[in-house]
C-alpha positions as CSV (number, residue, x, y, z in Angstrom):
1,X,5.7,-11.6,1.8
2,X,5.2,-7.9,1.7
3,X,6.4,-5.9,-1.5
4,X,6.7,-2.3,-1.7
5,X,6.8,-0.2,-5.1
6,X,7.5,3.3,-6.2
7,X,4.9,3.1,-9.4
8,X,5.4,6.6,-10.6
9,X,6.7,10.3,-9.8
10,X,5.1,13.1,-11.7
11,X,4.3,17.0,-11.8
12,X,1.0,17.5,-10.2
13,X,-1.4,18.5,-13.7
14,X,-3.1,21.1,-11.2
15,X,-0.2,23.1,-9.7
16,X,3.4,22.5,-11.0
17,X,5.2,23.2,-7.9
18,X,4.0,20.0,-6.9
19,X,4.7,16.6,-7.3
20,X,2.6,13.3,-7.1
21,X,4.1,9.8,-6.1
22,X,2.5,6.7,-5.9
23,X,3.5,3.6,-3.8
24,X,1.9,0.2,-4.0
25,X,2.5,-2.1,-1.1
26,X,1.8,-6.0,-2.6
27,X,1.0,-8.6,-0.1
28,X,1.3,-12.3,-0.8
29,X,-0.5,-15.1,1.8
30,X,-0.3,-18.7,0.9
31,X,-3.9,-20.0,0.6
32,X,-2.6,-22.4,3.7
33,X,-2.2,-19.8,5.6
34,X,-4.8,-17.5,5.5
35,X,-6.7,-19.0,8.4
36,X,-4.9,-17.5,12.0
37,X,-6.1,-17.3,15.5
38,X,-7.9,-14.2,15.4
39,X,-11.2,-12.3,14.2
40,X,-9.3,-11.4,11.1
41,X,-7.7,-13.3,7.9
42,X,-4.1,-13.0,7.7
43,X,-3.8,-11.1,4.8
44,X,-6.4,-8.3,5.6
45,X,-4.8,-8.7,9.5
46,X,-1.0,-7.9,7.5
47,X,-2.7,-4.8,5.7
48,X,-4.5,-3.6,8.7
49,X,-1.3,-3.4,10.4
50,X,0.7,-1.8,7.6
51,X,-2.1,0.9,7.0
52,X,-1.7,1.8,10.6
53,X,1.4,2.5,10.5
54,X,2.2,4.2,6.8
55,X,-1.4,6.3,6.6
56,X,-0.8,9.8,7.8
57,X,3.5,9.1,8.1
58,X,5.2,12.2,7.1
59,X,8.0,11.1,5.0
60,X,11.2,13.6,5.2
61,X,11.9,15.3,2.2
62,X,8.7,14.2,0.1
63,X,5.1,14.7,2.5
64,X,2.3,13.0,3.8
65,X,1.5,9.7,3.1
66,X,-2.4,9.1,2.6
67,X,-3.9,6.1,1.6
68,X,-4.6,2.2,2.0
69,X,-7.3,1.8,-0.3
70,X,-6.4,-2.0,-1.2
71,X,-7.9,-4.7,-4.3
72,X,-7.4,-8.2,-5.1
73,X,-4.3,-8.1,-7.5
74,X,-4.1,-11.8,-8.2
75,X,-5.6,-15.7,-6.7
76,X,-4.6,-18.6,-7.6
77,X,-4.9,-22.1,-6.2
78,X,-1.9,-21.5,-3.8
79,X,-1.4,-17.7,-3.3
80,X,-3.2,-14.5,-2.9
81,X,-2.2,-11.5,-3.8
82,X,-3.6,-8.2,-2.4
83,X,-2.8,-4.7,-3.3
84,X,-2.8,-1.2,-1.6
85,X,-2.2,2.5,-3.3
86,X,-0.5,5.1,-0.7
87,X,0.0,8.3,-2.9
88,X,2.3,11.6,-1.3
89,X,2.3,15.2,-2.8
90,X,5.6,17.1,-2.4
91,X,5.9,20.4,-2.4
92,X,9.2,21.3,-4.9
């Protein structure tokens, strides 16, 4: 399961013609399923794949999205959780 958050929106503390937003994407692998067919793990394989196509996206109306820098959010003995942090500066 993939999650996608808006954490905050907020003047930009270095020029206030601008505006920071952060997203957090969340993803969530069963421990069952972490194993696939492939070089990769399923979660970090599910993040690779969303990073490729959100970093750089120019979304209308806001900016640039830059990003994917990713941590462990939560584990526990059935699920994993992992986390990455895609911020976007608008111009107001």
């Amino acid at each position: 399961m993939v999650a996608i958050r808006l954490v905050y929106g907020r003047a930009n503390p270095g020029n206030d013609e601008f505006r920071d937003f952060e997203i957090d994407i969340e993803v969530f692998v069963p421990l069952t399923q972490w194993i696939i067919k492939d070089s990769n793990l399923r979660p970090f394989a599910i993040m690779g794949e969303i990073h490729k196509s959100l970093n750089n996206k120019v979304i209308d109306g806001l900016g640039k999205m830059r990003g994917g820098d990713f941590k462990i959010n939560f584990l526990t003995d059935e699920i994993g959780c992992y986390e990455m942090v895609y911020n976007i500066t608008s111009y107001d």
